[in-house]
Structures are given as C-alpha cells and as structure tokens.
N, C-alpha and C positions, 0 to 999 in steps of 0.2 A: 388834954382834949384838943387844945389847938394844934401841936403837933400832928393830932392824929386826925385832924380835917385839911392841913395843909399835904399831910403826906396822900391823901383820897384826893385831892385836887390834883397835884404832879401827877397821881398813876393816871387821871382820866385825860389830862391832857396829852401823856406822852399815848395812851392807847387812841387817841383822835388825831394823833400827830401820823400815828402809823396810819391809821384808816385813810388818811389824805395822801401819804402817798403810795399807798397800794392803788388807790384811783386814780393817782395821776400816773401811775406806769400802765395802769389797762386803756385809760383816756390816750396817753403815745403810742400805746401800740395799735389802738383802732387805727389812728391818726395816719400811720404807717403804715400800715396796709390798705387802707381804704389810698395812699396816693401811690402806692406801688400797682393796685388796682386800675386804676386811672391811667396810669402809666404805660401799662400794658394793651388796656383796649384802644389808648392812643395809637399806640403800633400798630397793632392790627388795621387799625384803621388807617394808619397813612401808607403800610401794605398793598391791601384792598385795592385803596383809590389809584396807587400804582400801577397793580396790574391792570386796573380796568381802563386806565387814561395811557398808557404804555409808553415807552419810554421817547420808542421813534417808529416812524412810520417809513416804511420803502414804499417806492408806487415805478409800474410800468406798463405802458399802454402803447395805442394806436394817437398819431395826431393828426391832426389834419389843419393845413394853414392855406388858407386864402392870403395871397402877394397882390399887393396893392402898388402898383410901382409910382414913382413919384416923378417919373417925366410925363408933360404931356404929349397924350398919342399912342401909349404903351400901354396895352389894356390887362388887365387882373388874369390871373391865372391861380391854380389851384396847384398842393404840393404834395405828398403822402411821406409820413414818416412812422416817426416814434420817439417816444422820452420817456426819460426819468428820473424820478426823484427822489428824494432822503429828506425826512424832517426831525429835527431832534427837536423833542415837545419839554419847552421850560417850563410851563407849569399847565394848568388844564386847560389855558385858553390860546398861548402864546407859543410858535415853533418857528424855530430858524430853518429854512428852506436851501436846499442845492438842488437845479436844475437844470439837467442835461438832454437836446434835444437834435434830431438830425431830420431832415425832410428832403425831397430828392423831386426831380421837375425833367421828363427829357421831352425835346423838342422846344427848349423855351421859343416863346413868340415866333414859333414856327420857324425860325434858322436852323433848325436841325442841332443845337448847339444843348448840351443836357447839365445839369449844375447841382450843387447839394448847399442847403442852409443848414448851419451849425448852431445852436444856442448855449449859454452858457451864463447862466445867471442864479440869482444868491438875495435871498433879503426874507421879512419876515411872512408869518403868516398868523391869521388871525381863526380860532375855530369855535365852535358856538355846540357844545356836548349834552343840550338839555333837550336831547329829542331822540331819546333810546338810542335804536340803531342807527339813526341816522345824524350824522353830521356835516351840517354846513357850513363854510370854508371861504374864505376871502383872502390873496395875498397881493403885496406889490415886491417885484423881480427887480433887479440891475445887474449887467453886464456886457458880455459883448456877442455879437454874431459873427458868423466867419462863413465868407464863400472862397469860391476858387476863383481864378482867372477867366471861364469860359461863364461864369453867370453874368446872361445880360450885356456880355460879349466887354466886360468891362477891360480886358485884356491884363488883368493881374488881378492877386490876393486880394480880400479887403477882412479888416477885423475891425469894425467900427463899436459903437455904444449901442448896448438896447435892451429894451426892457417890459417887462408885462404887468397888465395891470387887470385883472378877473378875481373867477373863483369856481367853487363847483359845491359837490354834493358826491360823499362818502355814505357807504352802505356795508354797515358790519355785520357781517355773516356768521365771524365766529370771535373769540376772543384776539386771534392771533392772524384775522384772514378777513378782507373785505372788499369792497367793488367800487371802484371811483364811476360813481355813474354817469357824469358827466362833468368836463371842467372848460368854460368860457374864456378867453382871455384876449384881452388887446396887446397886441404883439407889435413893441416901435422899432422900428429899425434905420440904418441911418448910412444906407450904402449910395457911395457912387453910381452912376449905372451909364453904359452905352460909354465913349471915351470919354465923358465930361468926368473930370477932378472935381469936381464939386460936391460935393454930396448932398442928398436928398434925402427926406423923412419918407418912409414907407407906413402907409398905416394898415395893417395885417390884422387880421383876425384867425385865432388857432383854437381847433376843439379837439379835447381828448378824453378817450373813455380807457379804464385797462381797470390794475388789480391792485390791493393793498396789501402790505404783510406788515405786520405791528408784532412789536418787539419788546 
C-alpha cells in the first residue's frame, strides 16, 4: 500500500515536472519573439527618422554682402555674388557646416579699380526640426577671406581671419528638395585696406536665398 502511494506520488511529480517545463519553453519563446519584435520596429524606426532628418544637406544660392570698410572716410558699398554649402547632419539637431562664397564689386569707391571677396569658412550649425516643413537654423563660421591686389587699391593679396555669425529659415518642398528662404549673417573680416599694413575689422552684413538638396 505504501509502495503503491509513493510510486502515485513520483508519477505526479515527474508529470508536473514536465508541465513546468513545457511552460517554461513557450514562456522563452514568447520572450523571443516578442524582443526580436522590438528589435525590428526599432529599425524601422531609426530608418524612417533617417530618411526624414537625411544625412547632409547641399545649398546654393544668390548672396548679397554689404562691405562696411573700416577706414575712416571710406563709405559702405554693396557686392553681388554666390555661395555654398555642405552640411553633414550628426544627429537631428547638430551639423558640421562648409562654406564656400565669392562676391564681385566693379568700380570700388569710384577709382574705376574692380575686386572679388572670397570666403571660406567651416564650424557648426544648430537646427530646430519641430515645425513640419519648416526649419530654422542658426550657425557660427571660422575661417579666412581672400582678395586680390586691386581691392581697395590695397596693392597686394590678402587672406586674413573671418567669420559669420547668423542664421536663416529652410523650406522643405519634398523629401529630397527644399528652399533656403532666407539666411542673415554678420560677416567679420579683417583686411588691410588703401596702403596701410595694418589691418582693420570690416563689419559686413550678407543675405542669401537659393536651394536645398538633402541627401
């Protein structure tokens, strides 16, 4: 009799021994698939925000620079060019900036004498993506300028320091395609001018409007 309630006792255990792990192989298998799950709409989603935030941005437009000269007596003139840019966007808010700009002046201060400003400058930029298609843009620039010999009748090259400090407002038209509608910036520069060796701060203001292509 005792035999025969000890041997009813081992089968019920060993058959609840199976039943726990039959649940516990369907408990790891939810477990693993429910994170393979996870896993996947993660992707998709860091995907998505990819393409939608893209990787880098080209831009090329019209500029326009008001030269502010920094001798007294020498009055402001106006320039007409073009620039542009490359931005490689590190994450949704933050892009590293290269920009390239040329602007042209004939007749400076009426000596019949014609010149070209070159820019060339590089630093971050800050962008602000919570306003559907539009985004607004803030960056600070470093680098250098470069004229020729005949600007401002300096009588030689100059490639001094200079740098910008604005921003603007982008308008996305498609995923891959959009409109810089306007970009502000204060433009320093730090050329010699007329035969003085010395150099002087120029304080310029330059606006530009053109086109975006996102990548």
């Amino acid at each position: 009799m005792e035999c025969r309630l000890l041997a009813g006792a081992v089968s019920r255990i060993g058959l609840f021994a199976k039943k726990l792990q039959f649940d516990g192989g369907i408990m790891k298998l939810r477990v693993l698939l429910s994170l393979c799950a996870f896993s996947i709409s993660m992707a998709f989603g860091a995907v998505a925000q990819a393409q939608e935030r893209a990787i880098a941005d080209v831009s090329a437009g019209y500029s326009y620079v008001r030269y502010n000269p920094g001798t007294f007596g020498f009055k402001s003139f106006s320039m007409n060019g073009g620039s542009a840019s490359a931005a490689y966007n590190i994450n949704g808010w933050l892009s590293g900036v290269a920009d390239f700009g040329g602007y042209s002046k004939h007749n400076i201060l009426g000596n019949g004498a014609s010149g070209t400003l070159s820019t060339y400058l590089f630093g971050p930029r800050v962008s602000v993506r919570h306003f559907g298609r539009v985004t607004p843009f803030a960056e600070a620039l470093f680098g250098v300028a470069h004229v020729g010999r005949n600007f401002l009748t300096t009588g030689r090259g100059q490639t001094p320091f200079a740098m910008t400090v604005g921003g603007g407002l982008d308008y996305r038209v498609t995923s891959h395609f959009g409109i810089r509608a306007g970009q502000v910036d204060y433009l320093l520069t730090r050329f010699a001018e007329v035969s003085n060796t010395n150099q002087k701060t120029q304080d310029n203001l330059r606006v530009t409007s053109g086109l975006v292509f996102r990548f």
